[in-house]
N, C-alpha and C positions, 0 to 999 in steps of 0.2 A: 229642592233643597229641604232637608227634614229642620225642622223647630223642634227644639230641644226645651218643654215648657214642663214646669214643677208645678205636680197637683197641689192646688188650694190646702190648706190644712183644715180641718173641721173638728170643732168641737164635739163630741158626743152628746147626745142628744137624751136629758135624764130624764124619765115620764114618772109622775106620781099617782098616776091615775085618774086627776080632775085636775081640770083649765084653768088654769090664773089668770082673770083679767090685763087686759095689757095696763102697764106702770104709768102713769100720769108722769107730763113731763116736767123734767127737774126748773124750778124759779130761777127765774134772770139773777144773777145776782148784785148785780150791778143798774136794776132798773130803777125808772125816773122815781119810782114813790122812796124809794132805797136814798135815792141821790139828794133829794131835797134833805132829809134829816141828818146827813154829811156835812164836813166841811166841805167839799166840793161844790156842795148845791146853794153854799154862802153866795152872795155879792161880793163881789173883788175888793169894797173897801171894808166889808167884815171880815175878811178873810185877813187883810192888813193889821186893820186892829188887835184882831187875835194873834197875830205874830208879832207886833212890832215892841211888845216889854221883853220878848222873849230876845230878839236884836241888839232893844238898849241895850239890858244887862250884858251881852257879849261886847260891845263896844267897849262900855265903860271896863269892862275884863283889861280887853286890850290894852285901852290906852292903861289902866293900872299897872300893866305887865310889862309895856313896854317904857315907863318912866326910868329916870336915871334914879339910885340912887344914892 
């Protein structure tokens, strides 16, 4: 039975005459020394505190909003 397979496609291959060192590879972005200076790399009750005026004031919104008047 013949296999019916599509040649790879290839870039061309562009020479300028002298080697380029190979590229150092691209930083984590998301690594542990990255993480600590984040809110993520808070403790769970600094992370609290830092949201929770940002909560009241939607509360007290609420209940403002939803009063009779």
């Amino acid at each position: 039975m013949p296999q019916n397979h599509l040649p790879h496609a290839t870039l061309p291959q562009v020479h300028s005459g002298h080697a380029h060192p190979p590229s150092p590879p691209l930083p984590n972005t998301l690594g542990r020394s990255q993480l600590v200076n984040s809110v993520l790399g808070w403790p769970a009750w600094q992370r609290l505190l830092a949201v929770l005026p940002v909560l009241c004031l939607l509360w007290l919104a609420v209940a403002w909003a939803s009063r009779e008047v």
